[in-house]
TIFILUM-321160 format. One record per residue (C-alpha): y, z, x; residue number from 1. Coordinates in steps of 0.05 Angstrom, whole numbers, plus 5000, padded with zeros to 4 digits. Layout:
BEGIN
    yy    zz    xx  num
     Y     Z     X  NUM
...
! end
This chain:
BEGIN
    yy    zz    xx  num
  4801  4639  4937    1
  4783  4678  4995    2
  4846  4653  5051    3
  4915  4639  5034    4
  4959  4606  5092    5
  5020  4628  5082    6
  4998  4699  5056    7
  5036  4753  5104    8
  4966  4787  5085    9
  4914  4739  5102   10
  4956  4728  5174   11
  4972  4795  5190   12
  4982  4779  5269   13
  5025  4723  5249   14
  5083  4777  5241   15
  5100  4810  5313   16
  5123  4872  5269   17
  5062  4876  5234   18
  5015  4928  5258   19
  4934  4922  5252   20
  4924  4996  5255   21
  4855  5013  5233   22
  4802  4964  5201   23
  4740  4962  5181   24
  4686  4902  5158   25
  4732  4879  5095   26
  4801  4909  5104   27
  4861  4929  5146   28
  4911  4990  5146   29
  4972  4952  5169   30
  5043  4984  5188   31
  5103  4945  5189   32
  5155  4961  5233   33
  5216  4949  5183   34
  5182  4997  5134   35
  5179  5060  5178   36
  5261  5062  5173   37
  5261  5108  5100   38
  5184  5109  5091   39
  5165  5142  5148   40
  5086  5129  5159   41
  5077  5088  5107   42
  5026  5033  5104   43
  4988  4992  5064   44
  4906  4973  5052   45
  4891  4914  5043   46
  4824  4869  5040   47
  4814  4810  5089   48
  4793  4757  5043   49
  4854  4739  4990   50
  4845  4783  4922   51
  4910  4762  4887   52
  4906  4833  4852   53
  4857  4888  4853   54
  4819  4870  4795   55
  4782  4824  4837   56
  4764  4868  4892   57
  4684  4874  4902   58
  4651  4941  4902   59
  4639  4930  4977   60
  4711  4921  4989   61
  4730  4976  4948   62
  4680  5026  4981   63
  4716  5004  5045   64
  4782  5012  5017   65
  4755  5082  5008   66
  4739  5094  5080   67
  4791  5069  5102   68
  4839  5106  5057   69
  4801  5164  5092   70
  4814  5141  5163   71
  4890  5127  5146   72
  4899  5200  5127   73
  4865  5227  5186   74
  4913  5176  5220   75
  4978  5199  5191   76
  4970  5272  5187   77
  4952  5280  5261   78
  5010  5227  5277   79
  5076  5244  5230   80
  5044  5309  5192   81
  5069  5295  5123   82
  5070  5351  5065   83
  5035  5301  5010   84
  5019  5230  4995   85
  5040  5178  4941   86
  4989  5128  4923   87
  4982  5067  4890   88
  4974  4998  4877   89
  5019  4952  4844   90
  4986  4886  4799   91
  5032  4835  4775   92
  5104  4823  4770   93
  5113  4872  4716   94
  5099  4925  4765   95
  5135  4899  4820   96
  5074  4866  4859   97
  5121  4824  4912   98
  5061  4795  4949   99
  5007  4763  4904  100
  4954  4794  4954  101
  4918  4857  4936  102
  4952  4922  4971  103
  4942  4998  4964  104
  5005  5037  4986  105
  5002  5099  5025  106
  5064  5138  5032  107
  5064  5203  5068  108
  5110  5248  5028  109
  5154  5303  5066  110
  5186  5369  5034  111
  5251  5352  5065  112
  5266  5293  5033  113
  5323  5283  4978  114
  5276  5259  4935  115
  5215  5301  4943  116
  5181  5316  4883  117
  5196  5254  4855  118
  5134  5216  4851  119
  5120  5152  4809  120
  5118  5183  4743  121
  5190  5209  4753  122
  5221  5141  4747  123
  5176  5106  4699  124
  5194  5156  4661  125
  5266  5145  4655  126
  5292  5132  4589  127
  5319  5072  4613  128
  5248  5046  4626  129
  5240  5053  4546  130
  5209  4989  4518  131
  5249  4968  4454  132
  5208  4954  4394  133
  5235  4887  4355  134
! end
């Protein structure tokens, strides 16, 4: 499946607080207004056609993700001058995927937060995260 019509993803300008803010051949870097509130900056990649996760990406739109990823930075340190980055992408429920459309987060990280210093690893590891063995 390449288009999905009710995909916030695959209809980006369907949302008026949904920002196209650099693209290239096979992807966006989008902004959403109602995310810049605690995340200041942060954004997502994602590829035009519909790639339900990012196992299905193609090498081209990889590579692009890649450029773009590179374009984003340039983007966001020249515009909010963050301190350091958290990355990542998010594939299935399990890992609290919320839009079954491929998407690489980009958080610019700031030394005056409460929780700088606390990247992902910090609270996946959590001993509440602990799988039980039956």
């Amino acid at each position: 499946m390449t288009y999905e019509k009710n995909c916030p993803f695959c209809n980006p300008q369907n949302d008026t607080n949904q920002n196209i803010v650099l693209q290239n051949e096979t992807c966006y870097f989008l902004q959403h207004d109602k995310e810049q509130d605690v995340l200041e900056g942060c954004g997502v990649i994602v590829p035009k056609k519909h790639r339900e996760n990012t196992f299905e990406l193609t090498r081209e739109e990889w590579n692009d993700s890649y450029d773009l990823l590179q374009q984003a930075k340039g983007y966001l340190d020249e515009k909010f001058s963050p301190d350091g980055y958290t990355l990542g992408w998010n594939v299935g429920p399990a890992s609290n995927q919320s839009i079954p459309h491929s998407h690489f987060h980009v958080i610019p990280r700031y030394n005056d937060e409460p929780l700088a210093g606390k990247g992902i690893r910090h609270w996946l590891k959590q001993q509440e995260n602990k799988r039980t063995k039956e």
